[in-house]
C-alpha positions in Angstrom: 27.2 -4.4 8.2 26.0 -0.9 6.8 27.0 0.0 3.5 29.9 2.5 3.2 30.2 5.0 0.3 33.6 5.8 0.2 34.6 10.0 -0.7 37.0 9.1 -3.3 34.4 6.9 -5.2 31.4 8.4 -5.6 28.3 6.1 -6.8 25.6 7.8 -8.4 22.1 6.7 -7.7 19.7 4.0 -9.4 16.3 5.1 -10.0 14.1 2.0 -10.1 10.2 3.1 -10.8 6.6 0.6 -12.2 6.9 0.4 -15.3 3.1 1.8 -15.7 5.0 5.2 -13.7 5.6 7.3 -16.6 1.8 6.9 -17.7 0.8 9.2 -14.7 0.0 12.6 -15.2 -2.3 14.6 -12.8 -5.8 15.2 -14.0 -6.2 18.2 -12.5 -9.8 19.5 -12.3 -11.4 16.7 -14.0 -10.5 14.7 -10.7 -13.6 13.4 -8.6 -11.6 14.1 -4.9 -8.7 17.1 -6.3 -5.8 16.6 -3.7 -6.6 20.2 -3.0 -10.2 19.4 -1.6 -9.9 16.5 0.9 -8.8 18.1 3.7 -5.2 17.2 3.3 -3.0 19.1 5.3 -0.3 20.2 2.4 2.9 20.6 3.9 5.3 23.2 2.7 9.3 22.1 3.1 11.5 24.2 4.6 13.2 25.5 1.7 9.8 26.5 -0.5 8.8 28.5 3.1 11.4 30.3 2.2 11.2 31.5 -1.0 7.7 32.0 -0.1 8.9 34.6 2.9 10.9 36.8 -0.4 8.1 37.2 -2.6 7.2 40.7 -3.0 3.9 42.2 -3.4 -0.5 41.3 -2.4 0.0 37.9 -3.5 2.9 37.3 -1.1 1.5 38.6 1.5 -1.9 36.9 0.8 0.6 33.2 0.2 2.8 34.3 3.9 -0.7 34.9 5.6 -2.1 31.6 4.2 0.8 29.7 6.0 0.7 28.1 9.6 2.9 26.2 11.8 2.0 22.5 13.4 4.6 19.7 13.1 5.5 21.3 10.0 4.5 25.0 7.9 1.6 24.5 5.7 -1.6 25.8 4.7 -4.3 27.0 6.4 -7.3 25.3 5.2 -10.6 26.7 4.3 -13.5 24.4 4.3 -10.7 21.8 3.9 -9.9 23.3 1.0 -6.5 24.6 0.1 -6.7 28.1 -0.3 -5.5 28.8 -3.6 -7.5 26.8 -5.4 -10.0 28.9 -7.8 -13.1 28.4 -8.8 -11.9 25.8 -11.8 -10.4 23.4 -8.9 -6.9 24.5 -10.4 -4.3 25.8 -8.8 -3.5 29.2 -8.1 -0.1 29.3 -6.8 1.1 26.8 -9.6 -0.3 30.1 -12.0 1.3 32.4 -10.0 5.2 31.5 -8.8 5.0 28.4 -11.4 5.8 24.3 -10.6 9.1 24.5 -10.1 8.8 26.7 -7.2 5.5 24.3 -5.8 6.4 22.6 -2.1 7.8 19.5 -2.6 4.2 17.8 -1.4 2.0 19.6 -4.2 4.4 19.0 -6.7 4.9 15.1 -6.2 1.5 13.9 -5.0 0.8 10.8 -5.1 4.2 10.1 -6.6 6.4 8.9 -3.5 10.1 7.8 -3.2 12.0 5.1 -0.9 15.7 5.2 -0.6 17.5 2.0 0.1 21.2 2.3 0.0 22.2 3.4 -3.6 18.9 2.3 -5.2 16.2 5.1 -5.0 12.4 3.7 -6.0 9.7 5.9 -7.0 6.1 4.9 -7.2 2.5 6.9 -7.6 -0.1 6.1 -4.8 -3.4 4.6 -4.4 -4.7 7.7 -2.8 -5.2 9.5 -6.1 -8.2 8.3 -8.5 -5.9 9.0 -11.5 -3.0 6.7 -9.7 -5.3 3.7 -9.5 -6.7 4.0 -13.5 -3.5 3.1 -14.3 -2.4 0.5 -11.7 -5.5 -1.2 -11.6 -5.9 -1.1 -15.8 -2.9 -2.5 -16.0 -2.6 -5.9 -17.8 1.1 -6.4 -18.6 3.1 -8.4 -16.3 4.8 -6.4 -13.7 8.5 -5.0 -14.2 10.6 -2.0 -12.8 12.6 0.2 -15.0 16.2 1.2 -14.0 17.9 4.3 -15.0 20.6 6.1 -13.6 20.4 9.4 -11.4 22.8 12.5 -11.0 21.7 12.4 -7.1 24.6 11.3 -4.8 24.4 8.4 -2.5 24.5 8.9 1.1 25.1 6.7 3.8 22.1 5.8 5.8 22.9 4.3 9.6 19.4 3.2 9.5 19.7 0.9 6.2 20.6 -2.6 6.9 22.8 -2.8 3.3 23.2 -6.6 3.4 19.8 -7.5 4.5 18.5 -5.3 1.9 20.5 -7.3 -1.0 19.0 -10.5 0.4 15.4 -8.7 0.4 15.7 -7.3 -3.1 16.3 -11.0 -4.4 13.1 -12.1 -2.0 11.0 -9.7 -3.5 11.8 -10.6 -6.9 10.4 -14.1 -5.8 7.2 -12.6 -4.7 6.4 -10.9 -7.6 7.2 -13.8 -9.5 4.8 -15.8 -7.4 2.3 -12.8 -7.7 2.4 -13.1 -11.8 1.8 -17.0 -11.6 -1.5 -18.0 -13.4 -2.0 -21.5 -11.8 -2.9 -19.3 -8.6 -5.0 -17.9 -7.2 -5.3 -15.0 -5.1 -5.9 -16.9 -2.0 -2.9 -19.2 -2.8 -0.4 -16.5 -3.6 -1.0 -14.9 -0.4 -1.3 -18.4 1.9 2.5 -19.0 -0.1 3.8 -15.7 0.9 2.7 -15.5 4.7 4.7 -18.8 4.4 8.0 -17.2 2.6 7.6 -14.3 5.2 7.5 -15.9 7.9 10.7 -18.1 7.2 12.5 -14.9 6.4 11.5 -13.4 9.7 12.9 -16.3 11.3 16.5 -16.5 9.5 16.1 -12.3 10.1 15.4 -13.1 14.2 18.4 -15.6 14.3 20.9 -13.5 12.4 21.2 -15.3 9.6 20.0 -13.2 6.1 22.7 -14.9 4.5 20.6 -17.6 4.2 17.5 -16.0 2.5 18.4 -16.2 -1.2 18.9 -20.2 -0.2 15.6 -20.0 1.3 13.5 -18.2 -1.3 14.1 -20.8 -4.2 11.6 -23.2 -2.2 9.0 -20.7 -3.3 9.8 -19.8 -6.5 9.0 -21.7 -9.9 7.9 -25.4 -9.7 8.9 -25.4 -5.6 6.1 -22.9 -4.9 3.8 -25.2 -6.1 5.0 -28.1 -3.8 5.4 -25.4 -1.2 1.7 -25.1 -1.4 0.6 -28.5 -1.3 3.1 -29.2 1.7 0.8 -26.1 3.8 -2.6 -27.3 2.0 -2.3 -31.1 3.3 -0.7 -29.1 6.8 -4.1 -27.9 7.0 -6.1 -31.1 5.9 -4.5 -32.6 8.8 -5.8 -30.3 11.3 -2.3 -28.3 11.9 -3.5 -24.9 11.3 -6.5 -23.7 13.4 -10.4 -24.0 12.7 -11.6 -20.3 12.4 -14.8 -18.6 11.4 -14.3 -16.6 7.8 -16.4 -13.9 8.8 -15.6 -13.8 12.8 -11.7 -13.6 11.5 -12.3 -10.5 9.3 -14.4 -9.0 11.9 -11.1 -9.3 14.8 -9.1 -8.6 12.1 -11.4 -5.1 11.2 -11.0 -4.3 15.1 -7.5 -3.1 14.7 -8.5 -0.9 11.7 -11.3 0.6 13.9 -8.2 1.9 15.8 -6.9 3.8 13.5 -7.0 7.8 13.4 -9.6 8.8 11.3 -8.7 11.2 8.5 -11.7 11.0 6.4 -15.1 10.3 7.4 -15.9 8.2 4.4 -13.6 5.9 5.9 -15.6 5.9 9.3 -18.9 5.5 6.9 -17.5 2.1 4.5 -16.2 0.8 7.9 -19.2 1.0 10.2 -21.6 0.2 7.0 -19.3 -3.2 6.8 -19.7 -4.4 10.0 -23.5 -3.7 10.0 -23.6 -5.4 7.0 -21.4 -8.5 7.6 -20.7 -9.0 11.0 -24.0 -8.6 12.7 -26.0 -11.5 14.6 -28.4 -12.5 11.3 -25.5 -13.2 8.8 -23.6 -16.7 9.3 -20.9 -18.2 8.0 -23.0 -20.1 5.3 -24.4 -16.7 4.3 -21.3 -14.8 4.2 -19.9 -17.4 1.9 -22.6 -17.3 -0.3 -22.0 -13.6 -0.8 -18.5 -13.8 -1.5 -18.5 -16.4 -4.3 -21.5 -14.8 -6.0 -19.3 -11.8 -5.9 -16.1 -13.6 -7.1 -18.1 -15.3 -10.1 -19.0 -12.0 -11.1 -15.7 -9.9 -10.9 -14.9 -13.4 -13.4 -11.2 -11.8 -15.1 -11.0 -8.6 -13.3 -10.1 -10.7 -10.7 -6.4 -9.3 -11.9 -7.0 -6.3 -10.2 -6.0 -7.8 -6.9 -3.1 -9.3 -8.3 -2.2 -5.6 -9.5 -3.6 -4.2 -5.5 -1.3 -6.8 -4.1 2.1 -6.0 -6.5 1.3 -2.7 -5.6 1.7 -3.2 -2.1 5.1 -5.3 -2.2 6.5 -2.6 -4.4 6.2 0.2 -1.9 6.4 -1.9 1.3 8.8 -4.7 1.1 12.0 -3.3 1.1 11.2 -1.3 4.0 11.9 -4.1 6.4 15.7 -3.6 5.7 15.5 -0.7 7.7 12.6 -2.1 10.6 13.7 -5.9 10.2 10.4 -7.1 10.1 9.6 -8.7 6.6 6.5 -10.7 8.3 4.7 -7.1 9.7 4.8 -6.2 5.5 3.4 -9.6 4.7 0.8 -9.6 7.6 -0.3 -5.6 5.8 -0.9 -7.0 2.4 -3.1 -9.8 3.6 -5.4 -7.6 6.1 -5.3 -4.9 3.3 -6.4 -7.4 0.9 -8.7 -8.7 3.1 -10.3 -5.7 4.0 -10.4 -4.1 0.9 -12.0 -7.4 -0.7 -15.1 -6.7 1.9 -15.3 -3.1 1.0 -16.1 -4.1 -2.5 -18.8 -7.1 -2.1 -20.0 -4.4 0.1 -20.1 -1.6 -3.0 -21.2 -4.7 -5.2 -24.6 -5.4 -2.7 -25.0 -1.7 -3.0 -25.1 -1.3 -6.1 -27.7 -3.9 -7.0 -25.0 -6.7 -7.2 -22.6 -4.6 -9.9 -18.8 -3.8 -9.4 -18.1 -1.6 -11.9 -14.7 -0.2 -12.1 -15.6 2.8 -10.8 -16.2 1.2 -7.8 -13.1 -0.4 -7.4 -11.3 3.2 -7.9 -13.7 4.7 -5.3 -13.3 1.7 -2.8 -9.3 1.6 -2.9 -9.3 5.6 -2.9 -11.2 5.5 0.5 -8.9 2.9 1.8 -5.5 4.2 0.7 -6.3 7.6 1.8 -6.8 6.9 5.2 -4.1 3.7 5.6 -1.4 4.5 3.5 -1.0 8.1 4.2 -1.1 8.5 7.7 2.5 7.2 9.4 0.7 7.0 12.9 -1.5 4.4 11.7 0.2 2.6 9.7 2.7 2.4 13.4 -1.1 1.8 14.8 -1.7 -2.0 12.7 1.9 -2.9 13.4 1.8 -3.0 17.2 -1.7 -4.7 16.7 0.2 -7.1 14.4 2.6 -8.3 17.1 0.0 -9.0 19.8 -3.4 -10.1 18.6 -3.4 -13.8 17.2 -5.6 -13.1 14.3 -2.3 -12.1 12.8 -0.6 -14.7 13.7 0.9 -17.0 10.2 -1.4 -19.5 11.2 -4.9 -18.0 12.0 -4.1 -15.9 8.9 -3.6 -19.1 6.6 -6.1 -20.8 8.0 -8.2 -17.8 7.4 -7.1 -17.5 3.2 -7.7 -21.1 3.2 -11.4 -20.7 3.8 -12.2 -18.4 2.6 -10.4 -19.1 -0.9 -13.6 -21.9 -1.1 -15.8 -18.7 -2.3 -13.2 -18.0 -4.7 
């Protein structure tokens, strides 16, 4: 059933956002990798091109001339910079026509919004160094703040209204198992791929009435039986026996796919799989590595709780337009999993320190060329649905492994 919003009643919007969102405010020049530098292509909307085609004068001509057409208008780059940023790394067209009349890409970076029926969430990105201070600082227990918007709602053909209404509820379980202390990362993730999965399946046979049944197995005091139920599963030889560092490397072969954007992510990728996945490093060794590496991240271990929230935030809900609650499960874990490797990887370099630099460097790489590229984010799903490393049970069996070097 899609949700109807009938002419004579108009419902105003609710604005759900982190509650860290309000703490972000661009750095500007002082930033490491400016938005401006990257070689972003900055897309101009339609209705900023044209105001841009009215003004009068040099600079309009030099701002019309500094404009090209692809999928979209934007600007031309030089030396994958944009082209009016100065010599301070600040931004010349925000001196000249002023914010309000920035593209709707310069002025929002990294904030993004979803829309899912009347709700409308809003979120700032891993992609920006700033972004990630604040997300991964972060030490209060997540929570959303709701306010109400002037924005009309529209219908949406797209947005599965009652499935979303049974998601919203299920993602309010897994950030509930997300904030529980007596897991650990591992564990959270080996309970989720669990939850998903039975969601899928209700969500295959038509029947998302049943989900807000379904999710109070996993929440609370169930959660923990729900996880002792797959632990003895896999005592007993139910779930497959699978190679911690072989899994991560089948797993890294669909991120290999991907269209490369950056080549620092080409350079933390290849430097991985020299590193981990070549003939002299075994599974013994590999271990090794990854506890020495846990024991020394000791507390800041939280900052994967806060990577992994941050990731059921802005991916979750989509299913209730894609139906496929599972393919959003199966990105957090292979995101996690990859991004875990990244960093023992920038801990060996580093002379066995992960400072928090690091983390903000590691993450930036990753986010920048997963997260902001639609095509590959399409890529990982389709590899989702046919490799078995993705499958629930390779991928628990994987967690529960490698959770040992935990």
């Amino acid at each position: 059933m899609l949700q109807k919003i009938s002419a004579e009643m108009e419902i105003n919007m609710k604005v759900r956002v982190p509650h860290y969102y309000e703490q972000f405010h661009c750095i500007a020049s002082k930033c490491k990798d400016n938005c401006c530098v990257g070689g972003w292509e900055i897309d101009i909307d339609d209705d900023t091109y044209e105001y841009y085609q009215q003004i009068p004068g040099e600079f309009g001509d030099k701002l019309r001339a500094s404009i090209m057409k692809t999928d979209a208008y934007c600007f031309k780059l030089v030396d994958g910079h944009c082209p009016f940023l100065d010599d301070h790394k600040l931004c010349g067209l925000y001196k000249e026509v002023g914010e309000e009349h920035l593209g709707v890409v310069c002025a929002e970076f990294p904030r993004f919004t979803e829309y899912y029926g009347n709700v409308k969430e809003k979120g700032i990105g891993l992609a920006c160094e700033e972004a990630e201070r604040i997300i991964f600082s972060d030490r209060d227990v997540f929570s959303m703040v709701e306010m109400e918007d002037s924005e009309g709602c529209e219908e949406d053909s797209e947005y599965d209204s009652e499935l979303g209404r049974q998601l919203f509820a299920a993602r309010d379980a897994a950030f509930l198992l997300l904030e529980d202390q007596s897991l650990s990362i591992h564990e959270k993730l080996i309970v989720l791929l669990s939850m998903g999965a039975d969601i899928q399946e209700l969500i295959n046979h038509n029947q998302v009435n049943d989900i807000k049944n379904l999710i109070t197995r996993y929440t609370s005091d169930h959660g923990d039986r729900c996880l002792q139920e797959l632990h003895d599963a896999y005592e007993e030889d139910s779930y497959p026996n699978i190679s911690v560092k072989d899994g991560i490397r089948s797993i890294l072969y669909a991120y290999e796919e991907l269209e490369t954007l950056n080549p620092e992510w080409t350079n933390a990728l290849n430097h991985i799989i020299e590193i981990f996945h070549n003939d002299q490093m075994d599974d013994n060794a590999y271990s090794i590595l990854a506890s020495e590496f846990y024991n020394q991240l000791g507390e800041r271990s939280y900052e994967y709780k806060n990577l992994l929230e941050y990731f059921v935030f802005r991916y979750f809900m989509k299913a209730a337009y894609d139906h496929d609650v599972f393919g959003k499960i199966q990105l957090m874990v292979t995101n996690f999993l990859v991004i875990k490797e990244m960093d023992i990887d920038a801990w060996l370099t580093h002379n066995k320190t992960f400072s928090f630099e690091n983390r903000i460097d590691t993450v930036h790489i990753f986010s920048r060329e997963v997260e902001y590229s639609e095509d590959n984010l399409e890529i990982l799903a389709e590899e989702f649905i046919f490799d078995d490393i993705f499958k629930k049970d390779q991928l628990i069996a994987l967690l529960w492994i490698d959770s040992a070097s935990e």
